[in-house]
C-alpha positions, 0 to 999 in steps of 0.5 A: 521466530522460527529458525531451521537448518538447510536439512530441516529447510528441505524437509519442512519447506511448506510449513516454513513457508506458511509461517513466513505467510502468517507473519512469522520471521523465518531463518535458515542457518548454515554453520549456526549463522543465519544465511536466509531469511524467508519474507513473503512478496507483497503484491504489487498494485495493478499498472495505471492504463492511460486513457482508461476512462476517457470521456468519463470525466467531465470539468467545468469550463468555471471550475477554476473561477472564484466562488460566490461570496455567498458560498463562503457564508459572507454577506454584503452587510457592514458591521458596526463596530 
């Protein structure tokens, strides 16, 4: 944890900053009590386009159908017990 006053703040912005980049916590004080804490912004995820793949997918016109009992392994003998 790194804790800096806003005089020190001004002079060391960049290293400050690259220790709050690093994962370290980073407080600036004012009066000895902490008033800021520098976090870093996570990037946010790209926006979804809708359509953008249209016509590259394909589904089966079965593909909600029940599968085959020989697809599950399941044979038609009857056992004996």
């Amino acid at each position: 944890m790194r804790v800096a006053t806003i005089q020190e703040a001004k002079n060391l912005l960049f290293e400050l900053i690259k220790l709050a980049e690093d994962g370290e916590d980073v407080f600036i004080v004012r009066d000895n009590l902490p008033k800021i804490k520098l976090v870093v912004i996570e990037e946010q995820p790209k926006k979804r386009v809708f359509g953008q793949h249209r016509g590259k997918i394909w589904i089966s016109p079965d593909f909600d159908e029940p599968l085959p009992d020989d697809f599950w392994g399941i044979r038609d003998e009857k056992i004996a017990i």
